[in-house]
C-alpha positions in Angstrom: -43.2 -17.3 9.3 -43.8 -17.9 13.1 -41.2 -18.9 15.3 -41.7 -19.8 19.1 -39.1 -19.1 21.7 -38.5 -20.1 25.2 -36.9 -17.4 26.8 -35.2 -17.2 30.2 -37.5 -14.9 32.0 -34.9 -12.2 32.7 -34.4 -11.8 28.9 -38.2 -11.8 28.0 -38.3 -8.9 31.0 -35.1 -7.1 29.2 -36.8 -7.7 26.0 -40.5 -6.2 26.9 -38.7 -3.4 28.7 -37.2 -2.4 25.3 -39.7 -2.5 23.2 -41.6 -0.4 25.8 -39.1 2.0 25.9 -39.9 2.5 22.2 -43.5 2.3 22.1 -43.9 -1.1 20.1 -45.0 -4.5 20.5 -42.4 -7.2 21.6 -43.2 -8.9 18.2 -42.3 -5.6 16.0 -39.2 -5.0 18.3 -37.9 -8.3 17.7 -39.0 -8.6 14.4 -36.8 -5.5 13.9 -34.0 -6.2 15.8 -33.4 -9.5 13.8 -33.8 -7.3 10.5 -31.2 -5.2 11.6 -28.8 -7.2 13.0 -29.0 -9.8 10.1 -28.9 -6.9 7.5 -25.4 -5.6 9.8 -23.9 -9.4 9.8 -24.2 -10.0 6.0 -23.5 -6.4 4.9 -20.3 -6.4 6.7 -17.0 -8.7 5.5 -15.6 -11.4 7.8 -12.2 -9.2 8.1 -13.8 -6.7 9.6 -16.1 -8.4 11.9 -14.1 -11.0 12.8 -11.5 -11.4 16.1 -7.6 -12.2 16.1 -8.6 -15.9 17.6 -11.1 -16.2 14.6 -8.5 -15.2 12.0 -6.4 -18.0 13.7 -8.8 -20.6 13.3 -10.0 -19.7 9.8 -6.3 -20.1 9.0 -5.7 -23.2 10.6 -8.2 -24.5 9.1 -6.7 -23.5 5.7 -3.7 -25.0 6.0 -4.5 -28.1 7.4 -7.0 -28.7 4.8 -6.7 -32.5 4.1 -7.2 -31.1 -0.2 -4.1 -28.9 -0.1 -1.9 -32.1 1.2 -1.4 -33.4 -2.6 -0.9 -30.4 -4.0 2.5 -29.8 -5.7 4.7 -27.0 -4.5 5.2 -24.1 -7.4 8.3 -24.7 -10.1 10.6 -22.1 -9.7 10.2 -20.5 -12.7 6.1 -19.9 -11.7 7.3 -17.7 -8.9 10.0 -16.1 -10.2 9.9 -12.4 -10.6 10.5 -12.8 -14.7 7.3 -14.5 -14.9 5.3 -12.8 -12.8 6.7 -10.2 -14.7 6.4 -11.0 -18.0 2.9 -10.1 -19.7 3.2 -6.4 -18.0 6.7 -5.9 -19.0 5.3 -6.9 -22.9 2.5 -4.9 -22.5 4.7 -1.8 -22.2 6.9 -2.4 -25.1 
C-alpha cells in the first residue's frame, strides 16, 4: 500500500535526521516505526495505556448510555449475599 503525506517541513527534517541516524531510508524508518508503534497500541490493554481524564470519559460515557436508561434496577434477592452465594456454598456440601 502507498500512502502520501504532507508533512510540515520541520517534521520531515526530524524524520530524515532519524532515519539517518540509523542508517536507513525514510520509507523503511517509517515503515518501521508504524509497525512498532501499532504492534505497542494493540498489544497493550486500554487500563494500562490510558489516563485518569480518559477513564472519566469512558465512564461517563457508560453511564449516560441512553440503552442502560430502561433497564430495571436488581431485585433484592439477585444481589443478596445468599444468592450470590448459593451454587458455591452447594458445591461444597
Amino acid at each position: 500500500m502507498a500512502i502520501n503525506l504532507v508533512l510540515k517541513p520541520e517534521i520531515e527534517a526530524q524524520l530524515i535526521a532519524q532515519a539517518a541516524a540509523k542508517g536507513i531510508p525514510v520509507e523503511q524508518y517509517l515503515q518501521s516505526w508504524i509497525e512498532t508503534n501499532l504492534v505497542t497500541e494493540t498489544a497493550q490493554p486500554f487500563h494500562q495505556t490510558e489516563t485518569p481524564e480518559e477513564w472519566v470519559e469512558l465512564l461517563e460515557a457508560f453511564t449516560n448510555n441512553p440503552a442502560l436508561a430502561n433497564v430495571p434496577p436488581l431485585s433484592d434477592e439477585a444481589i443478596s449475599r445468599e444468592s450470590i452465594y448459593r451454587e458455591r456454598e452447594d458445591s461444597q456440601l
